[in-house]
Each structure stands twice: as structure tokens, then as C-alpha cells.
Phi, psi and omega in degrees: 000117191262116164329163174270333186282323167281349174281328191320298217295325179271004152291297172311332159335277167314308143337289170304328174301295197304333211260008196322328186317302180192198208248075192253157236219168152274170167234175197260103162293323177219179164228137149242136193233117192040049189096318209244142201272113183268333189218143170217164183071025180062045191235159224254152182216153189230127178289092163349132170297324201253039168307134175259310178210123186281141169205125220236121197236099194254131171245147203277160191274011151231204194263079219290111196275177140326120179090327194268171200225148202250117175209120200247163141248123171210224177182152150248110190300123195116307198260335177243147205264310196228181168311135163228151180247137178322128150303151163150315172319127159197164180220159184261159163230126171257152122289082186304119179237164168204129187295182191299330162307350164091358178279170178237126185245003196177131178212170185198096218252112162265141214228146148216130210249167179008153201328134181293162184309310175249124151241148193224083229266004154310337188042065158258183211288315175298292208319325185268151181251144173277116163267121158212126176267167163254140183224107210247127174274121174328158164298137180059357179311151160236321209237123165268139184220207181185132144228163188251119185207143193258034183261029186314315214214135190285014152241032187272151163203148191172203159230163205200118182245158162220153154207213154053035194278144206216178193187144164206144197275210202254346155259058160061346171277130171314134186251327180173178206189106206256054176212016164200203179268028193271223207226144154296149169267103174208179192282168167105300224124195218237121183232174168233165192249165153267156144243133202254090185287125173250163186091156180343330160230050210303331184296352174273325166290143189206151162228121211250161191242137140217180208298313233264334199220163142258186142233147173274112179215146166226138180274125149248123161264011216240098194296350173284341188216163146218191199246147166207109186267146245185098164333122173237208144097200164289098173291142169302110209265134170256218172201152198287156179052037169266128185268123142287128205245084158287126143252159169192142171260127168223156196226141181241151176220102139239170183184150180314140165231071171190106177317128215213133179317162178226122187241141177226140178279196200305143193232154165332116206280158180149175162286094179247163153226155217201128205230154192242114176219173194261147156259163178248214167291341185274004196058063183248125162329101172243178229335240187257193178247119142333135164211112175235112194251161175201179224186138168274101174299155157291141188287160179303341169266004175282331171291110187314339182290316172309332172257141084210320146285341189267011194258316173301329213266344170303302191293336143334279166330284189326287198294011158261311179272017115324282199290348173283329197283339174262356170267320172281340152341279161296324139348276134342284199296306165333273173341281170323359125319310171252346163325308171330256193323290181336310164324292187280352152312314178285307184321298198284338185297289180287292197291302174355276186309337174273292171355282155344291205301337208281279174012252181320322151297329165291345195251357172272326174277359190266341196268341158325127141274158134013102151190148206312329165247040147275327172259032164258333168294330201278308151331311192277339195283319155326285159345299155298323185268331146333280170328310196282329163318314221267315209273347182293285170320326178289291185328294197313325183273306193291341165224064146281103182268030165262000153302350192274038170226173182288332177308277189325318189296299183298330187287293261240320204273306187312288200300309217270312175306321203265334173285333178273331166269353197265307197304325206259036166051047200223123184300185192227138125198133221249117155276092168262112176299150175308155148245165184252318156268179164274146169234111132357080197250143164266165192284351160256355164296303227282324182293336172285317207280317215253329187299298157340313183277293218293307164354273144346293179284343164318313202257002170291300188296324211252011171226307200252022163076040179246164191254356182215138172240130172249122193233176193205117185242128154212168166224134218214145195023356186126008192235113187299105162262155189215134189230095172247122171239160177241143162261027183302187182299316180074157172210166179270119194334305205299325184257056164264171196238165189292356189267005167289343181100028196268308183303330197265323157300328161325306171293319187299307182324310182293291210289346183236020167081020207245200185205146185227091186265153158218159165210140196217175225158103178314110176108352213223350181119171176200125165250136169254159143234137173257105160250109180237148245212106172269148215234000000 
């Protein structure tokens, strides 16, 4: 039975011996990032920010032969607080049952993995933990046993200690106490059980001395085999369906003894560095540390170059909607402009002209006496000034911008058709449909429309001879339709000359998006139509 400070010594022993050549470290053999390998030989790398998974690939710092074993700690600075060991490592406590035949038919296995609450690897007396199961014996069970084994897991290595193993029956009275001699319940007299080291590497199960106890321990370095001890002898006799209290204290260090990726999910854009070193069975630090760094980029909106495009292209923006803002400016003012000239184009066209005519008739009644034609002159001065009122009024309306709907537009088109046939003395008759919404018309739409109808209806009264007019206003999908008709004399389209207004409605159509038809017939009438698409 070997003290614990001499198995301590001669495993660091052997450690030290292996690494005396030099202080030599693992290293990050490869990175894989979502699968795919970026780096390789240890040389430093840069991650994509939309990296999902990191995977760090160690390679150990000597050569591993058959039997000897690869075991790291290692930490990334920033993401682990303290050291850390690869997962997988566990060693068993088993509970064994078996019938008079010695066969074993039923068992019940506690597994324990990576460190215990407390490790101490001196195995003094704080390092163990009390385990206590409840355990129910099977039918035809006779007999109990226990094995301590380092096969949990087929690369486990570490160390796995137990001591102080007890059975406590169903009144509370010790059934054994498998760590000395005392005595069991069977017929016969008082016998003792052993414990029997086994497995693949049975010199690795040890039973180590302290003054108060032994322990059951197994060191495994052999990431290929392990070790177990295994209750034998004159086994302890239970009875079937007995709740049985197994206790024991155990104190544990384990871990794969074998290097396996170390993975991290998305980690942070920044700098890290991650660092390795080989441990030994006891989980002790041995020779130097590995260090290998790489960096995570920033997402693109993270860059200074990215605030540094998003302030031009802001700045961009602006002086591009500055400058829209001086173009519909100007714009306006174009327009507005030409409303202008228009205005004043009609002012002069109509009033202009009536005027001249007043003009000219007053000074032909002032050179007059009392006679019938000074008072036909005086007449036509009337005549005129009716005209030049109408035409006024007419101005005055067309750029009134509370006028800029379709309601007006149509009310206005109703009365001016119905004052022109009554002066020429030509019956009427106007259908105009309700409308059901508003529509927005601006004032040089409403002036191509109205300059058009008028048109229309000029050469209907004043060329064709007619004794009745019919006119028809609907607005129909978005689109103003306007139907003025005559029954007039009519003519064949093909020989009318541009001096009729035909060229000039046409044109009016085009310039507002509109559309223009006539259709005529000797004898049968003449229709124009208009369609224009309100918006």
C-alpha cells in the first residue's frame, strides 16, 4: 500500500522527466469558422463578424505514443473567466446484485465527470464528498457487490478516489462497511469480502494509506485502457425488496485523454487571445502555454469608413434635395410665369380688342348727329361692353384658385354653353352626371378644357346651321369626358381647311394628355369629343 504523497511524486516525476527537453507548449493547429478551415500551422486570423462558429483545433506539444495520453486546459481571454478543460472524461461507482448462482443480473451505475465540488489532489479528508443513493434489491437478488471503474467513458483519464463504503439496511443498522473488516449478514458465522484489481490496466487501480483510512483509487494515465476494483470474496447477502441506504465519499479529477476542437459560438468583434497548456493526471499544470491570437471584425456598420460614407452620402442627400428644392422652386416660378403671360396674353387678346372696338365706335358717335347710325353705333358700344364684362369675369374665374376642382369646372362649362346658345338663339340641351368624388383640375388644365369647348361650340353655332345643340359632360374612371353635338348641316371631315379651329383643338388635347375626335356627316350633324384624364 503506497502513502499518496509517494504515488504524487512519482507521477510528477514522470511529468517532469518527459517535459525536462524544454518548456514546450501545444499549439492551435488549425481554426474552422461555420466548417470551413481559414487557418492553418498557427498563424493568426481574421474572423468575419457573421462568424456563427469558432473552432480552435490543439495540437499537443509532443508525440504521442501508444498509452500515453493528450490532456489541455485552456481559456480565451475576454470569454472564460478562469481555465478551463475539454468535457467527456467520467469514471463509475457501480452497484452490483447477483443470484445464488453467482451470476450478476442487475445493476445500478453512478457515473461522475470533471471535477469534483472540492478537489485536493493530496486526498486529504475536505476533498471527499458524501454520495448517498437509495437502492432497491431485485427479485431473486442474494448477494451485493461494488465495482469502481475508470471505463465511463472510452478516453477517460484522471483520477477517481472513493472511500469509506457503508450499506445500511432497512432499520437503520450497517449491513458492511467495505473498507475494513467488519462483519456482514449471512448464516455460518462472520467471513470477509476483498477488493480485486481489474481491467485492461489493472497496475493503475492503487490503494493508497492515511492515518484515519484506506482509499480506493485509480490513477488512469492510459487514454486506451482502464482500471477497477471490484468487490470479490464472500459477497454480502441482501434480501429481495430491501430499500438499502449505499453511501460513500468520493473525491474526483477528470477529463478526455484525447484532444477534441474547442468551440465557441459567435463571439464579439474585438481582439482575442487563447491560451493552452498540457496538464497532467492530476489536472496540474505542466510545461509552457501556447498562445494564439485572432480578431473578429467589425460589421460594416461598425467601421469608421462606413460613418465616414454614411456623412458623404447624408451629405449628398442634402445638396441634392437643396438643389430639387431650387429646381421646383424654379419651376413654380416658370410656371407662374407663364400663367402670367397667359393672363396677360387673354387680357390683351379680349379686353384689348373690345376696347379698340368701344374705342372706335365712340368716336365714330361723337363725329355723328342723332341718327340711325350713331344709334347702331351706340348699340354696338353696349354690345361690347357686355362682351368685354363677360370676358373679364371669364379671366377673373380662370385664375381663381378656389376653382381648381372638377365641381367648377363642369358648373362653369353647363352656364357658358347654355349663355351661347340662348344669345344665338339655338335650343339646348345639356346632360351633365353627378359627380361622385373631388378632383383637383390647376388652372392651366381648366384653361386647355375650356379654351377647347368653346371652340367647339363656336363653330357648331356660327358654321353649321343648326336649330338644336346637345351637350353631355360625365366623368367616368378619371377621365372628363365632353360630347357637344349639332344637328346641323355637317360636312366631310377630309375637306376642311386648318382654319376652322380643328388644328387648334387638337393641340390643346395633346399638351394636357387628352384625346380629340370629330365625326360629321352631310346633312346628319357634326359631334366632337373630348377626353381628358383627371388625375
Amino acid at each position: 500500500m503506497l502513502p499518496v504523497k509517494q504515488v504524487s511524486a512519482f507521477f510528477a516525476g514522470l511529468w517532469l522527466a518527459a517535459l525536462a527537453a524544454g518548456n514546450a507548449a501545444p499549439v492551435v493547429d488549425r481554426i474552422a469558422v461555420d466548417g470551413n478551415v481559414i487557418v492553418s500551422n498557427g498563424q493568426a486570423a481574421e474572423i468575419p463578424s457573421s462568424a456563427q462558429k469558432i473552432v480552435l483545433y490543439v495540437r499537443d506539444s509532443t508525440e504521442q505514443a501508444a498509452g500515453n495520453f493528450s490532456r489541455v486546459r485552456y481559456r480565451l481571454q475576454g470569454v472564460d473567466g478562469d481555465w478551463k478543460q475539454a468535457e467527456g472524461g467520467s469514471a463509475t461507482f457501480t452497484v452490483c446484485f447477483y443470484d445464488q448462482t453467482g451470476t450478476r443480473f442487475g445493476h445500478k451505475t453512478f457515473e461522475v465527470k470533471g471535477v469534483s465540488p472540492v478537489w485536493d489532489k493530496k486526498l486529504v479528508a475536505p476533498a471527499f464528498t458524501t454520495h448517498r443513493e437509495q437502492v432497491m434489491v431485485p427479485e431473486n437478488a442474494e448477494r451485493i457487490s461494488f465495482i469502481i471503474s475508470s471505463a465511463g467513458s472510452p478516453s477517460s483519464v484522471g483520477v477517481y478516489a472513493v472511500k469509506n463504503i457503508t450499506i445500511i439496511g432497512p432499520n437503520g443498522q450497517p449491513l458492511f462497511d467495505g473498507m475494513s473488516a467488519m462483519p456482514f449478514r449471512q448464516s455460518g458465522g462472520v467471513k470477509k469480502a476483498e477488493w480485486i484489481a481489474d481491467g485492461t490496466h489493472r497496475s493503475m487501480a492503487q490503494i493508497l494509506s492515511q492515518p484515519d483510512n484506506s482509499i480506493l483509487a485509480i490513477i488512469d494515465d492510459d487514454n486506451t485502457g482502464h482500471a477497477e476494483w471490484r468487490l470479490g470474496g464472500e459477497l454480502p447477502k441482501v434480501r429481495p425488496g430491501e430499500q438499502l441506504l449505499v453511501q460513500w465519499e468520493e473525491t474526483y479529477e477528470t477529463g478526455p485523454g484525447e484532444l477534441k476542437p474547442i468551440e465557441y459560438d459567435r463571439l464579439a468583434p474585438g481582439h482575442y487571445v487563447f491560451s493552452v497548456q498540457d496538464v497532467d493526471v492530476w489536472g496540474e499544470a505542466q510545461g509552457g502555454i501556447g498562445v494564439f491570437e485572432f480578431s473578429v471584425s467589425a460589421p460594416y456598420w461598425e467601421r469608421p469608413w462606413f460613418w465616414v460614407l454614411c456623412i458623404g452620402a447624408v451629405n449628398v442627400l442634402v445638396l441634392l434635395l437643396w438643389r430639387y428644392r431650387i429646381y421646383l422652386k424654379a419651376r413654380r416660378l416658370d410656371s407662374l410665369n407663364q400663367e402670367r403671360l397667359r393672363i396677360a396674353q387673354d387680357l390683351h387678346d379680349d379686353l384689348g380688342s373690345y376696347i379698340t372696338h368701344i374705342s372706335l365706335l365712340s368716336s365714330y358717335a361723337e363725329t355723328q348727329p342723332s341718327t340711325p347710325e350713331s344709334l347702331s353705333s351706340l348699340r354696338e358700344i353696349s354690345k361690347v361692353t357686355r362682351n368685354l364684362v363677360a370676358a373679364l369675369s371669364e379671366t377673373v374665374w380662370m385664375v381663381n384658385p378656389k376653382n381648381d376642382n372638377l365641381e367648377s369646372l363642369v358648373g362653369f362649362l353647363c352656364r357658358h354653353i347654355e349663355q351661347q346658345c340662348m344669345i344665338a338663339k339655338v335650343r339646348c340641351r345639356i346632360n351633365a352626371l353627378a359627380l361622385t368624388d373631388y378632383r383637383e383640375v390647376p388652372s392651366n388644365l381648366r384653361h386647355h378644357i375650356i379654351l377647347a369647348v368653346k371652340e367647339a361650340l363656336n363653330n357648331a353655332l356660327k358654321h353649321s346651321g343648326t336649330k338644336e345643340l346637345h351637350a353631355r359632360i360625365a366623368f367616368e374612371n378619371s377621365v372628363l369626358h365632353i360630347v357637344i353635338g349639332d344637328q346641323g348641316k355637317g360636312f366631310y371631315v377630309g375637306d376642311v381647311k386648318q382654319g376652322n379651329g380643328l388644328t387648334n383643338m387638337q393641340r390643346r388635347m395633346e399638351v394636357i394628355g387628352g384625346k380629340f375626335s370629330i365625326e360629321s356627316n352631310e346633312g346628319k350633324g357634326t359631334t366632337v369629343r373630348f377626353a381628358v384624364p383627371i388625375a
